[in-house]
N, C-alpha and C positions, 0 to 999 in steps of 0.2 A: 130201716135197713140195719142191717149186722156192724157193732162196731169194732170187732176185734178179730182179727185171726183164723182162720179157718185152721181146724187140727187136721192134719196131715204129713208125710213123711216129710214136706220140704219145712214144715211148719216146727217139726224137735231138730231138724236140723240147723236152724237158725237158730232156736235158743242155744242149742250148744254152744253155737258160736257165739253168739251174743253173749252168753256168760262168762266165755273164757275168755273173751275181749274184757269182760269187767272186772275177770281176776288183775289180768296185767294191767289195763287202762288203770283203774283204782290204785294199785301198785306204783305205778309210773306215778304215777301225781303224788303218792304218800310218803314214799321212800328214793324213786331215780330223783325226783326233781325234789326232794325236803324239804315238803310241803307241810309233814307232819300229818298225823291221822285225825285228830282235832278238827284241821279248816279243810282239810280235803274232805272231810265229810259234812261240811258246814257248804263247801261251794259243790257238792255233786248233789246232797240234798234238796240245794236251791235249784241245781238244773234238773233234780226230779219235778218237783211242783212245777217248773214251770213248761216243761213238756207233757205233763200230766195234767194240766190247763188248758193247754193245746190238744190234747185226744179228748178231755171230757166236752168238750167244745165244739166237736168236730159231728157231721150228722153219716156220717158214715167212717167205712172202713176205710184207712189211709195205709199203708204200709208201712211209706218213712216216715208216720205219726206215732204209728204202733211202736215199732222197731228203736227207736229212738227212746219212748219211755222204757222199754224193757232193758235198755241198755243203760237207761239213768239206774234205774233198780240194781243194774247187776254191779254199776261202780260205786253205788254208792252203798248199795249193800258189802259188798268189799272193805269199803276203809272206816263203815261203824262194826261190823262183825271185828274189824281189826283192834280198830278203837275201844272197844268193852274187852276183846280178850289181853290187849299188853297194856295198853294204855291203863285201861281202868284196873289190867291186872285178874280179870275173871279169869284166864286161862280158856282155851279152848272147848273142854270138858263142859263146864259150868254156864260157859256163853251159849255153847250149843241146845245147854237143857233148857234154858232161859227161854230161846228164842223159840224150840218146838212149844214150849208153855202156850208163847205168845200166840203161836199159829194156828195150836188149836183152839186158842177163845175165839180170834178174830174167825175162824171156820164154822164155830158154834152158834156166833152172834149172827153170821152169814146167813147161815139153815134157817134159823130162831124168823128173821126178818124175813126171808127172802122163799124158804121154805123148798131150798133146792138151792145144791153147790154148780149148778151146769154153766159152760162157757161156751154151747154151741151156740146159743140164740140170745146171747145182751145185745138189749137196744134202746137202755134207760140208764137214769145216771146213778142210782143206786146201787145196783147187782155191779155197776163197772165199776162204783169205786171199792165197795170189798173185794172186789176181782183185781186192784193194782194194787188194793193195800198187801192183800194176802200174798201177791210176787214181790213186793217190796221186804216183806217180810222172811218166804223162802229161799229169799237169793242172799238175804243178811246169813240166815241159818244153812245155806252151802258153802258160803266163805267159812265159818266156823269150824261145821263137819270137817268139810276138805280138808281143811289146815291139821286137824286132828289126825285126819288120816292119817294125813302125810310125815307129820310132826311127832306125836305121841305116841301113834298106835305101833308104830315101826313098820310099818309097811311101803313106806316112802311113797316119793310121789307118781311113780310108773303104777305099784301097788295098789294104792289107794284110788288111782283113776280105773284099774283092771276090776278092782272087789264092786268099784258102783257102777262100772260097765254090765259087771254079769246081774246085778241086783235088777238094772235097765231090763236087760235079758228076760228077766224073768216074770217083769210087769208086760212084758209085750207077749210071750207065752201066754199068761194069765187072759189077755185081752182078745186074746184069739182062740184058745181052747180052755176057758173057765167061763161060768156064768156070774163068776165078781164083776159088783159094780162100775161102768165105764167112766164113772164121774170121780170114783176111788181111786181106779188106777190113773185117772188124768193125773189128779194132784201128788200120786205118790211120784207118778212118772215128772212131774212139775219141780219137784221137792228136790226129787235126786239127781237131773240133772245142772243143778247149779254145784252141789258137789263135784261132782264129774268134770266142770268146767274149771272151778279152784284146783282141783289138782293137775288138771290138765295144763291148765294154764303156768302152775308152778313148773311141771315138769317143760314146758315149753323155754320157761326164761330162767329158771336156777342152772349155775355151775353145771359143768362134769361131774365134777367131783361129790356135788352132792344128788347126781341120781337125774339132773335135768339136759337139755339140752343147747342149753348156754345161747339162746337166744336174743336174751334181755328182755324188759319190758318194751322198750320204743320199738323195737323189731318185732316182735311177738304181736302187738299192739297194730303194727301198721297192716301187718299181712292180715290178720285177724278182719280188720276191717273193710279192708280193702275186699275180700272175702263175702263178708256180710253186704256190701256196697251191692256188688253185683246181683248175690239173691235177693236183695231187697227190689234193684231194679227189675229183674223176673218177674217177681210178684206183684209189681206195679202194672206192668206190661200183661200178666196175667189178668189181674181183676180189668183193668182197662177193655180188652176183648170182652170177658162176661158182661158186661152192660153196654158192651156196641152191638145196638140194634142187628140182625140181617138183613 
């Protein structure tokens, strides 16, 4: 049996969500609550492995199994993307080049093994775990981008979520009226919306003044989830009917 996710439109609309709950969630633990990005990312990494224990474990598709890791990845990809750019002082720019390095070995070493990047049919524990390292990894390198956007590039953070909304645009064009690879555009479309989600998520909890909508983290965070709560229920209730007998 399949152990992850069906791709479909309610399927990019959760990671959205999921990740822009990771921009703020991560946030909230690193900065609202001064936790430092050090142990915030010391205890969101422990709650990756150990829901990521719990999905490799699991002999099928779960929802709030799935859902749950991808949202460990999205927070704690959040406060080490943060962690290497102030922390360690990489800056946004340099953390970003890093982490695409990174993504494409782990991508390379993928193919090399597995001899195919596809997410429609895992249902062995190999292809699944470069398939959580690889989100573990592009959701470190959309906090990074994001933050660049936002931060460096001056396009603020309405900007910066509009420039990777249209870029979305145009992988979904591509995947509908191009003969480019659907395995390509997954991951490009996988990559760019954790971007999309860090700025998103900034513009949700930053200031007025500085371009957002002064939501906060614990606020931003609550609805966020609360949010995701419900689709996840759906999609519980959805798979639930597909293997109830008629």
């Amino acid at each position: 049996m399949r152990k992850i996710a069906e791709v479909n439109l309610i399927f990019w609309i959760m990671k959205i969500c999921a990740t822009t709950f990771g921009e703020t969630g991560g946030d909230m633990l690193s900065m609202t609550l001064n936790i430092g990005y050090g142990l915030s990312s010391i205890i969101l990494i422990s709650f990756f492995i150990f829901s990521l224990i719990i999905q490799l474990n699991s002999k099928k598709y779960i929802p709030f199994i799935y859902w749950l890791v991808i949202i460990a990845t999205s927070t704690a990809g959040t406060t080490m993307s943060d962690y290497m750019d102030r922390t360690m002082g990489l800056g946004y720019a340099k953390g970003s080049l890093i982490l695409v390095v990174l993504l494409c070995i782990i991508l390379f070493i993928w193919y090399k093994s597995e001899k195919s990047l596809s997410v429609t049919n895992i249902k062995t524990f190999r292809p699944e775990l470069f398939y959580w390292i690889t989100i573990l990894i592009s959701n470190t390198l959309g906090t990074a981008l994001g933050d660049y956007l936002a931060d460096d590039s001056g396009l603020g953070f309405a900007g910066g979520a509009l420039l990777i909304g249209s870029l979305l645009l145009v992988v979904v064009f591509a995947k509908y009226f191009t003969q480019i690879s659907t395995i390509f555009l997954f991951w490009i479309a996988f990559v760019l919306t954790r971007p999309f989600g860090a700025t998103f998520g900034d513009f949700l909890t930053k200031p007025l003044d500085k371009g957002g909508m002064d939501l906060g983290t614990i606020g931003s965070s609550i609805v966020l989830l609360t949010f995701l709560f419900v689709l996840i229920l759906y999609t519980t209730l959805k798979e639930k009917k597909q293997v109830t007998p008629i």
